[in-house]
C-alpha positions as CSV (number, residue, x, y, z in Angstrom):
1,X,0.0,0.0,0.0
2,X,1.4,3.2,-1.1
3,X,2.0,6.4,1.4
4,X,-0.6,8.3,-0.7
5,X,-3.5,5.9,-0.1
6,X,-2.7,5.2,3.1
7,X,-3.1,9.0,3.2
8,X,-6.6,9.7,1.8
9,X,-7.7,6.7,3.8
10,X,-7.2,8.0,6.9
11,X,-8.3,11.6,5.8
12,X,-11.7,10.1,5.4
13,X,-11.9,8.6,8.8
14,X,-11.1,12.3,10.1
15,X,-14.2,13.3,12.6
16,X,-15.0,9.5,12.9
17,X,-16.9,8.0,15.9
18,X,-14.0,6.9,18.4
19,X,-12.5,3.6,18.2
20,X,-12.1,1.5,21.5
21,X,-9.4,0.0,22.5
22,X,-9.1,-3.1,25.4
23,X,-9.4,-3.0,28.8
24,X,-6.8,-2.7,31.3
25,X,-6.7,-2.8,35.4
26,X,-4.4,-0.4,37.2
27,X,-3.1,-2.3,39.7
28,X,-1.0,-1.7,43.0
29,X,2.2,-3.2,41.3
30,X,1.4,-0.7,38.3
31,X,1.4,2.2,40.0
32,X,4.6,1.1,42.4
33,X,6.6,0.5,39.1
34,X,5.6,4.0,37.5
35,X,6.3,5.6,41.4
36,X,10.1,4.2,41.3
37,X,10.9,5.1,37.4
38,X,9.2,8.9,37.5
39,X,10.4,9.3,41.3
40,X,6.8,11.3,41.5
41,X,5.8,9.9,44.9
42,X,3.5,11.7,46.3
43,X,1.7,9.8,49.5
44,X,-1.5,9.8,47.2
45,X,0.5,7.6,44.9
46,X,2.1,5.1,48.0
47,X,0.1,5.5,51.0
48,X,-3.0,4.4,51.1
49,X,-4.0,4.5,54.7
50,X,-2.7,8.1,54.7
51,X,-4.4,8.9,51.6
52,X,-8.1,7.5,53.5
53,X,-7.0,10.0,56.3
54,X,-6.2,13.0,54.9
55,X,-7.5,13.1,51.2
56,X,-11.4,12.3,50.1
57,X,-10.1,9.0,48.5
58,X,-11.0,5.8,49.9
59,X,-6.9,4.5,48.4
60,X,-4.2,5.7,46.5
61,X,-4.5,6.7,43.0
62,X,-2.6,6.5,39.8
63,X,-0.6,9.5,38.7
64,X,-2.1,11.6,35.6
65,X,1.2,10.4,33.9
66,X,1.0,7.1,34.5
67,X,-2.8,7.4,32.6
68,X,-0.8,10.2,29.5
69,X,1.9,6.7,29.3
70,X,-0.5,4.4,29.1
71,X,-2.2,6.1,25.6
72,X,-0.2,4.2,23.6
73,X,-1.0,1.0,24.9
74,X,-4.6,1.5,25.4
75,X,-5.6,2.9,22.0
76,X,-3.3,0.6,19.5
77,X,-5.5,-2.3,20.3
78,X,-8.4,0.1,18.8
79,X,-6.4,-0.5,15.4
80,X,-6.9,3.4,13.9
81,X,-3.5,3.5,13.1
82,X,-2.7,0.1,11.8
83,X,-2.0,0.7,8.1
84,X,0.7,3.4,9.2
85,X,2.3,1.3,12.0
86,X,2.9,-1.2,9.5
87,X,3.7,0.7,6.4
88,X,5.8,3.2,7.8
89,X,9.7,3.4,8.5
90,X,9.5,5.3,11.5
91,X,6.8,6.9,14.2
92,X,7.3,9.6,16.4
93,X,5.3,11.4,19.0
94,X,5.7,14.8,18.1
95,X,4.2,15.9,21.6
96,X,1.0,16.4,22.8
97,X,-2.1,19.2,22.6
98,X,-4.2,19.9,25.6
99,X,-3.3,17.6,28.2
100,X,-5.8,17.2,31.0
101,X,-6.9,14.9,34.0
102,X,-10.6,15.2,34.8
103,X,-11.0,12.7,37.4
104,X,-8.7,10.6,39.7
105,X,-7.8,7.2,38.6
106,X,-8.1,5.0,41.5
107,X,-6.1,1.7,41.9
108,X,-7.5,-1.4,40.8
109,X,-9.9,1.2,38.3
110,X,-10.5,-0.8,34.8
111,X,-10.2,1.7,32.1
112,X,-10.0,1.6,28.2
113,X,-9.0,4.5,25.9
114,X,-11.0,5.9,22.6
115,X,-9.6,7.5,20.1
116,X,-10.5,9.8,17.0
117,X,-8.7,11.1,14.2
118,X,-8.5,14.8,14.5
119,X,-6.3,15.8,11.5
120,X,-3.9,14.4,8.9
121,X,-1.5,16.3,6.8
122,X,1.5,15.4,4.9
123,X,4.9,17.4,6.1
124,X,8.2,17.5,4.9
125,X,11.1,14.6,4.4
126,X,7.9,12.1,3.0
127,X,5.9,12.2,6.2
128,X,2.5,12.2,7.6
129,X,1.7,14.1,11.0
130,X,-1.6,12.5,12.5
131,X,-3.4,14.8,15.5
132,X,-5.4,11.6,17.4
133,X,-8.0,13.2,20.4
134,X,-7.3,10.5,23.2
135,X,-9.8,9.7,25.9
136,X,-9.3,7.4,29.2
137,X,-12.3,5.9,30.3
138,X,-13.1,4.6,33.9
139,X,-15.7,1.7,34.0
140,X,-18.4,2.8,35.5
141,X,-17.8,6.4,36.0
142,X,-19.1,9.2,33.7
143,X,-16.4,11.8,33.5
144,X,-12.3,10.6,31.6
145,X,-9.2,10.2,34.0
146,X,-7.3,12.0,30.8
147,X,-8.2,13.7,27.7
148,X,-5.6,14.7,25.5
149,X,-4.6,15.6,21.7
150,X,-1.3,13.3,20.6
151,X,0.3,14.3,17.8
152,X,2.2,11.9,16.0
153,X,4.5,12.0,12.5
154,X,5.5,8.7,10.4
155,X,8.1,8.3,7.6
156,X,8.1,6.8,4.8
């Protein structure tokens, strides 16, 4: 498949309802492992009979960037992106666009991650720079533990 219809395909799927990715549990060994590489340990994050005391949470929760590292994981199994993954030389994340954390993710939470293609647009040295809106969703809570725009380029 060339880079040009790879291209117009995904151009059409721009504005698309979002595609849904698997479901994953945030577990207590999880958030340990993201507390000891990011060194952001907060008691929230590690204490969880402090946290009961002195916080409206009944346990710890996860740290926004564990939920912004986890986008990645969450949203590939939705498969928006496949033809590109496997075409491509190269992706990149180019960064991110408004980056936010609604809700608290609480240890032991489910949640899954949607995602829709915002924009697509061809950029310089053969590439493709893809703007994806990414939403984590908590089962069985209404409002996102992250919303965010990722913006990714590939090379060809």
């Amino acid at each position: 498949m060339s880079k040009e219809s790879i291209v117009e395909g995904l151009k059409h799927r721009v504005g698309q309802p979002p595609h849904v990715g698997e479901w994953l549990t945030i577990d207590r060994q999880l958030i340990d492992t993201f507390t000891e590489l990011s060194q952001e340990d907060s008691f929230i994050h590690v204490d969880s009979e402090r946290t009961r005391r002195e916080t409206q949470y009944e346990d710890i929760i996860a740290q926004g960037n564990l939920a912004l590292s986890l986008c990645n994981r969450l949203t590939k199994s939705a498969g928006l992106l496949d033809e590109l993954d496997e075409q491509a030389n190269v992706g990149l994340n180019y960064g991110w666009n408004k980056v936010r954390f609604p809700a608290p993710l609480p240890v032991n939470a489910r949640i899954n991650g949607s995602v829709v293609l915002k924009q697509v647009s061809e950029v310089a040295n053969n590439g493709v720079e893809v703007v994806r809106e990414i939403v984590i969703h908590i089962e069985g809570q209404e409002k996102p533990c992250f919303v965010g725009e990722a913006v990714s380029r590939y090379y060809f």
